[in-house]
GUSE-173849 format. One record per residue (C-alpha): x, y, z. Coordinates in steps of 0.05 Angstrom, whole numbers. Example, Ala and Ser with C-alpha at 12.3 -4.5 7.8 and 13.67 -1.06 7.14 Angstrom:
// residues 2
+--------+--------+--------+
|     px |     py |     pz |
+--------+--------+--------+
|    246 |    -90 |    156 |
|    273 |    -21 |    143 |
+--------+--------+--------+
This chain:
// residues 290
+--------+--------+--------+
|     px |     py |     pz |
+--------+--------+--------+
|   1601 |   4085 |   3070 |
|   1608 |   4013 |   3088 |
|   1647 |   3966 |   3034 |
|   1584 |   3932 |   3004 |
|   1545 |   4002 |   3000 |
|   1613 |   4023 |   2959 |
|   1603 |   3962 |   2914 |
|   1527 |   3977 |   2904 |
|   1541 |   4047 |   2878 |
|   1592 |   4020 |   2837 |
|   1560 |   3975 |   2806 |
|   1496 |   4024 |   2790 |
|   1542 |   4072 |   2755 |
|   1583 |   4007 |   2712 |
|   1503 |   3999 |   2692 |
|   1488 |   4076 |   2677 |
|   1434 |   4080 |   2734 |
|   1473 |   4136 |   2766 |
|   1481 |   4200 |   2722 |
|   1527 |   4236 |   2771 |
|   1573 |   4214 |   2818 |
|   1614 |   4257 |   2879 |
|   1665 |   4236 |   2903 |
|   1740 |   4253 |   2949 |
|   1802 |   4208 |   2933 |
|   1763 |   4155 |   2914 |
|   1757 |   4135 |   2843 |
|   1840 |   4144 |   2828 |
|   1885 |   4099 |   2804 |
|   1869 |   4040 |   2773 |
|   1795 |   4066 |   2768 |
|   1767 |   4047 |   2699 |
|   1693 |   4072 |   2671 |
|   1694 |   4092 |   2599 |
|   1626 |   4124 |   2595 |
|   1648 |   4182 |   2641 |
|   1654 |   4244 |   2603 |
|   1654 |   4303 |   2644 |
|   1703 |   4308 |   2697 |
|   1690 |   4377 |   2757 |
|   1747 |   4384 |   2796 |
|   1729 |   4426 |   2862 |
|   1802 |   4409 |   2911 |
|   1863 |   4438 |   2895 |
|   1912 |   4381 |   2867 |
|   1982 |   4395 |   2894 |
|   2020 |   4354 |   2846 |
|   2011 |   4329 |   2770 |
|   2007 |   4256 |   2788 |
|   1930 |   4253 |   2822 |
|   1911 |   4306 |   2773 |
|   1924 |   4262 |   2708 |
|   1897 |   4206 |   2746 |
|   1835 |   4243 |   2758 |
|   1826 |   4273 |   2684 |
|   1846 |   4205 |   2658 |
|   1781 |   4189 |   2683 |
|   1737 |   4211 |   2621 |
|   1787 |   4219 |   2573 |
|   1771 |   4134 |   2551 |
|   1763 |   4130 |   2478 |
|   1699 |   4095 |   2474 |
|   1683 |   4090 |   2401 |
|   1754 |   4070 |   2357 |
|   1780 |   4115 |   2297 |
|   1719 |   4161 |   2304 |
|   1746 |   4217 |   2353 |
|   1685 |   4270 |   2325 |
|   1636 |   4218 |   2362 |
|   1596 |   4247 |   2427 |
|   1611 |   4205 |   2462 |
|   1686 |   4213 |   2459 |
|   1687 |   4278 |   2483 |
|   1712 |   4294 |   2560 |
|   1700 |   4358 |   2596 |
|   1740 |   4378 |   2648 |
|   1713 |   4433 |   2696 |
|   1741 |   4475 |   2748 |
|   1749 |   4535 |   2779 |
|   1802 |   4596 |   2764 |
|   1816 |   4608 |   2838 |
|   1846 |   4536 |   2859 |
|   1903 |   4555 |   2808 |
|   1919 |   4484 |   2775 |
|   1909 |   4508 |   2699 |
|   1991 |   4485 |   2705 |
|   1969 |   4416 |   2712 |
|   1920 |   4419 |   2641 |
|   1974 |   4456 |   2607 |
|   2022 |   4396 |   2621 |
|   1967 |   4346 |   2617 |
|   1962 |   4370 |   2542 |
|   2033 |   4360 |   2534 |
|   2030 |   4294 |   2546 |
|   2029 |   4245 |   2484 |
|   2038 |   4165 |   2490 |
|   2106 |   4163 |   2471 |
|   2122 |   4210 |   2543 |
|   2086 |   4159 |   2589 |
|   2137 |   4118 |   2607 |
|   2189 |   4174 |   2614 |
|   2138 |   4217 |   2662 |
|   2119 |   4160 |   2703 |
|   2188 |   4168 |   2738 |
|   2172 |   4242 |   2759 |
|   2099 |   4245 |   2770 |
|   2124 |   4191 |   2826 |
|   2185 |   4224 |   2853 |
|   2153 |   4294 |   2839 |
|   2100 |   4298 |   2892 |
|   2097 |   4372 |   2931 |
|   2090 |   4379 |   2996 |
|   2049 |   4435 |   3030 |
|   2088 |   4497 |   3050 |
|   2111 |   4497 |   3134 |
|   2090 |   4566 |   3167 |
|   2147 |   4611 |   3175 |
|   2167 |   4619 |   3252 |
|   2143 |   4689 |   3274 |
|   2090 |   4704 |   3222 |
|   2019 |   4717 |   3244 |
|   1977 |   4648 |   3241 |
|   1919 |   4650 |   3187 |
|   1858 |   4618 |   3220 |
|   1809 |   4637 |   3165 |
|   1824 |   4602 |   3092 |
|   1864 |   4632 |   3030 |
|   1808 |   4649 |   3000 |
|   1738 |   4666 |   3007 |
|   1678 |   4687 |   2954 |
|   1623 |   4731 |   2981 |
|   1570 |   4761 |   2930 |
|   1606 |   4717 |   2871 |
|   1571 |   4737 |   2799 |
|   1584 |   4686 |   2736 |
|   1593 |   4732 |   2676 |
|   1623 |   4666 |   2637 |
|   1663 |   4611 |   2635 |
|   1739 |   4602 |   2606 |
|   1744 |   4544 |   2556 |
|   1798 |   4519 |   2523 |
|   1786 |   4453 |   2477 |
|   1828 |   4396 |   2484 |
|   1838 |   4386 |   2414 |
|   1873 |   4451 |   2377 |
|   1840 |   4477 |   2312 |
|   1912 |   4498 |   2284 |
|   1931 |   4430 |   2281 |
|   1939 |   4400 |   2218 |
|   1909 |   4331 |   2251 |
|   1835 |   4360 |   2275 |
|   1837 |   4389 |   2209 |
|   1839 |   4321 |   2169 |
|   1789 |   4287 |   2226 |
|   1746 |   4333 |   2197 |
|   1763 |   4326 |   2126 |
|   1753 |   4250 |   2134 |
|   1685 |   4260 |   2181 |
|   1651 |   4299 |   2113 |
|   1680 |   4241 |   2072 |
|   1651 |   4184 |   2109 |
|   1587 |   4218 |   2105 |
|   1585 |   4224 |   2034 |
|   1607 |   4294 |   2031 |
|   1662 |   4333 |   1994 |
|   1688 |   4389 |   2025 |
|   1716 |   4428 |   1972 |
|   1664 |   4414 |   1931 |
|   1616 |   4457 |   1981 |
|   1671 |   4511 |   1983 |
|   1705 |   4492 |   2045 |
|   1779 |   4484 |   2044 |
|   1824 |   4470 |   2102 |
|   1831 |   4540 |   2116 |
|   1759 |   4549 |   2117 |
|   1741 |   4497 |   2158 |
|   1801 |   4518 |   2209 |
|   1774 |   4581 |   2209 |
|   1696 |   4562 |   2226 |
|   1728 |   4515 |   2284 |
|   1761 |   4576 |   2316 |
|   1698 |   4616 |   2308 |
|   1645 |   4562 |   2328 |
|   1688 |   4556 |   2398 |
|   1690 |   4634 |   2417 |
|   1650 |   4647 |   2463 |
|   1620 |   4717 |   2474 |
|   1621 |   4739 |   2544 |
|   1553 |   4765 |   2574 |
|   1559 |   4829 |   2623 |
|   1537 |   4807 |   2692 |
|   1465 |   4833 |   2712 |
|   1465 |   4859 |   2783 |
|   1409 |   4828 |   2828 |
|   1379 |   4890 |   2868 |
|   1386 |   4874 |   2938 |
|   1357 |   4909 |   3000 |
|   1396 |   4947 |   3052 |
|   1353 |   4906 |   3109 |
|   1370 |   4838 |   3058 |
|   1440 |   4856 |   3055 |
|   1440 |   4872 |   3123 |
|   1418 |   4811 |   3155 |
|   1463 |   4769 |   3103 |
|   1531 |   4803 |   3128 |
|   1500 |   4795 |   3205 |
|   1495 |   4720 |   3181 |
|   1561 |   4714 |   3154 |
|   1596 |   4749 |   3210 |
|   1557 |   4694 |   3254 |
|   1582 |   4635 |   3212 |
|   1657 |   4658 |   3213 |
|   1658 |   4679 |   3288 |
|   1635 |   4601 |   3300 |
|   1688 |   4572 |   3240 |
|   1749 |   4622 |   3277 |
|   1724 |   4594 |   3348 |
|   1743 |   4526 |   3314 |
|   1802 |   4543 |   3287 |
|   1825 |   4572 |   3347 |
|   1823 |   4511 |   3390 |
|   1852 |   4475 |   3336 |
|   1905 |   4515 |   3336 |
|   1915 |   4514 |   3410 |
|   1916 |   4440 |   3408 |
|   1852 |   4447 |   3456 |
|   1785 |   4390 |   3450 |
|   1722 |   4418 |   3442 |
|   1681 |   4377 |   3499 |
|   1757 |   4398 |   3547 |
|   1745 |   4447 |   3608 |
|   1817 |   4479 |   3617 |
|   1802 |   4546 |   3578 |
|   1729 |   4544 |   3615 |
|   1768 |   4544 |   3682 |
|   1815 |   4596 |   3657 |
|   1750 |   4638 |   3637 |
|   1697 |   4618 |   3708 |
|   1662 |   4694 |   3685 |
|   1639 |   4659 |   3616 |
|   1607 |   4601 |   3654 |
|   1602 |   4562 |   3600 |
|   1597 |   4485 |   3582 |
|   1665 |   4465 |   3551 |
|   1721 |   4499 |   3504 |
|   1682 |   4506 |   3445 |
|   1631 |   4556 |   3473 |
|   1681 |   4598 |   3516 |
|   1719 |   4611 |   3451 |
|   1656 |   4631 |   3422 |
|   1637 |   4671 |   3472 |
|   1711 |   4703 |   3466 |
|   1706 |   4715 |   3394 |
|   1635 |   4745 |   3398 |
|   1663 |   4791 |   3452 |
|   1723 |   4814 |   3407 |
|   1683 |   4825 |   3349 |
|   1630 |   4870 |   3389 |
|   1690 |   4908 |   3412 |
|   1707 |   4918 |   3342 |
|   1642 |   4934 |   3321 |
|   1640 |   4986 |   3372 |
|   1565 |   4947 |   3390 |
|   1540 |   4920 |   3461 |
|   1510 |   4848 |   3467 |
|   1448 |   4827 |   3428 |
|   1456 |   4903 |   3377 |
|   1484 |   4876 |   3313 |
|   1418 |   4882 |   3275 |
|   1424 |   4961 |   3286 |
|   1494 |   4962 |   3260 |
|   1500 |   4991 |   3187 |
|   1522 |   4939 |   3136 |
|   1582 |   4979 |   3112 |
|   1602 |   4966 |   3181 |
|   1596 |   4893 |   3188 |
|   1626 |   4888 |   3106 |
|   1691 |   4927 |   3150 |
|   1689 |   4872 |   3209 |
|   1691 |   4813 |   3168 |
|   1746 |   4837 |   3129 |
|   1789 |   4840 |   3200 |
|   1762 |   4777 |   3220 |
|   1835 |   4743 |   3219 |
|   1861 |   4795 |   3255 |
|   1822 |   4793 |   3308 |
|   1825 |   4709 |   3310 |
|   1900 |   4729 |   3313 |
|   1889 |   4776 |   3371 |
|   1844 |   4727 |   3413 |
+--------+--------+--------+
């Protein structure tokens, strides 16, 4: 986006006109908006340094010596399967007094991605990759931690500046610990299985093998170092008579995964889908073998 269109946006969220906002490696350090409150992080963070940055984002006290209020709460959200709960266990860890001691490391401490070991087969598809996914429920884990002794006397103190006596209602500060840790378990539902039919099914895997035959064809001349709009695998290739790079490797990869699939040109509709499930799960293999 062009600098003033950056500005614009900006400028609508300072003035709560925008209720979401998406964003990559933008709003980072030195990025200030105190009404934020719910922070989804969907990009693996490699190190703890951008990670803090990024939660730091809507954890802004908004409303002074009144941490029960809405509108101090953050949320962070993620997902299991980019594997940074590390980085909110140490988040947690850190208090005021460790700021200026972890400053040091979180700047001196930054990973760098792993170098492929000479000799191993290349992986041109990614780490991971969910087909079929079902939510049965979400992990949560509060910030603030019912067995200590501080929530406990928020609470106390929230009942008292509304007029109210706790242990006058029967609440002590074992029964109120005790409702907190029951009000935040969550019972998990049992997933529901959407019937599906075999054609449905069918023509989704067909899809998918489609979409990763193209995605491997990229990967492939990336990995060859080879453009997309170039001609020297073309000329290697004068049978495939194709327009550039791109489309001979397609037209490569298509012809290895018919082979696999044991299917002539223009067939895969009449291939079973246990079949085509099979296919995709070699489809790194046979990127490796092309």
């Amino acid at each position: 986006m062009p600098v003033e269109e950056i500005e614009d946006v900006l400028q609508d969220l300072r003035r709560d006109r925008i209720d979401c906002i998406v964003q990559v490696r933008m709003l980072g350090e030195g990025f200030d908006h105190p009404n934020l409150s719910v922070a989804a992080i969907f990009q693996p963070f490699r190190s703890l340094s951008p990670y803090v940055q990024f939660i730091g984002r809507v954890m802004r006290v908004i409303h002074q010596n009144n941490p029960q209020h809405p509108d101090n709460r953050g949320v962070a959200v993620s997902h299991v399967g980019l594997n940074i709960d590390r980085h909110w266990e140490d988040f947690r860890r850190i208090d005021q007094e460790d700021q200026e001691l972890i400053q040091g490391w979180l700047e001196a401490g930054d990973e760098r991605p792993p170098v492929d070991e000479p000799g191993r087969r290349r992986r041109l598809t990614p780490d991971m990759v969910v087909q079929n996914e079902i939510i049965s429920h979400f992990i949560e884990q509060a910030y603030l931690d019912p067995m200590d002794d501080a929530v406990i006397d928020d609470l106390v103190e929230e009942f008292r500046r509304r007029g109210l006596d706790p242990e006058a209602l029967g609440l002590s500060r074992e029964n109120l610990r005790q409702r907190l840790i029951q009000a935040r378990t969550r019972e998990s539902m049992e997933p529901r299985e959407i019937p599906v039919t075999p054609q449905r099914r069918r023509q989704e895997a067909r899809r998918r093998l489609n979409e990763r035959s193209r995605a491997l064809a990229s990967r492939i001349l990336n990995a060859l170092g080879a453009s997309i709009n170039g001609r020297n695998i073309v000329l290697a290739y004068p049978e495939l008579r194709s327009a550039n790079n791109y489309a001979a490797v397609i037209m490569i990869v298509n012809g290895a995964v018919n082979e696999r699939l044991e299917a002539e040109g223009g067939t895969r509709g009449e291939i079973p889908f246990e079949r085509l499930e099979e296919v995709l799960e070699q489809i790194d293999q046979i990127g490796n073998d092309v």
